[in-house]
C-alpha positions in Angstrom: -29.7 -258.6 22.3 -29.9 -258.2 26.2 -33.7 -257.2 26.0 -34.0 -260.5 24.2 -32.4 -262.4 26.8 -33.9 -260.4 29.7 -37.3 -261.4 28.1 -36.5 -265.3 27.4 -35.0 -265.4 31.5 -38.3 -264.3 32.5 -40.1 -266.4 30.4 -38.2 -269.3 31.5 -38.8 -268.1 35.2 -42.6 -267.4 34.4 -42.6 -271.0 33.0 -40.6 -272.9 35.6 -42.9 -271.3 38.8 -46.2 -272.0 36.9 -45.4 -275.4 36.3 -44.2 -276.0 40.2 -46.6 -273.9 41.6 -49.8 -275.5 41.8 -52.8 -273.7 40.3 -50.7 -271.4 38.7 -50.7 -272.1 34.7 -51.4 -268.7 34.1 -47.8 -268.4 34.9 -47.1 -270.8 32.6 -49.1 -269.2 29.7 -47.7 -266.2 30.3 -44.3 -267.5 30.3 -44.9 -268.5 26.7 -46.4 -265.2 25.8 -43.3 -263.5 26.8 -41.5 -266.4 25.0 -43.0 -265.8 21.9 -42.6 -262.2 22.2 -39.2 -262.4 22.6 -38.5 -264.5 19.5 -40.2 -262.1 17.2 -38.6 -259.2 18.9 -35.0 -260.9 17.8 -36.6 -261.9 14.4 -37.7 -258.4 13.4 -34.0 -257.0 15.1 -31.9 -259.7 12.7 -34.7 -258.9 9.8 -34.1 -255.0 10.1 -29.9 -254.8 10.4 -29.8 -257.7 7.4 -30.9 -254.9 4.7 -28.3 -253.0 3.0 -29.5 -249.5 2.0 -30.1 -249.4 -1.7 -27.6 -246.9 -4.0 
């Protein structure tokens, strides 16, 4: 869980300086990337501890 947040605050900070910054939306679209990335990291996480071994 804190990798997921580590990678959604540095999205947001990504996001936030590419959108001030001028000329710098590559920030911005990285910012998303790492966004993205951090939502299917916590969906495959909540996907893998949600099975029960089978008897």
């Amino acid at each position: 869980m804190v990798l997921f947040l580590f990678l959604l605050l540095v999205a947001v900070v990504l996001g936030f300086i590419g959108v001030l910054a001028e000329g710098s939306l590559y920030l911005l679209i990285i910012g998303v990337l790492v966004a993205v990335v951090a939502v299917l990291y916590l969906g495959m996480k909540i996907r893998r501890s949600g099975r029960r071994p089978a008897r």
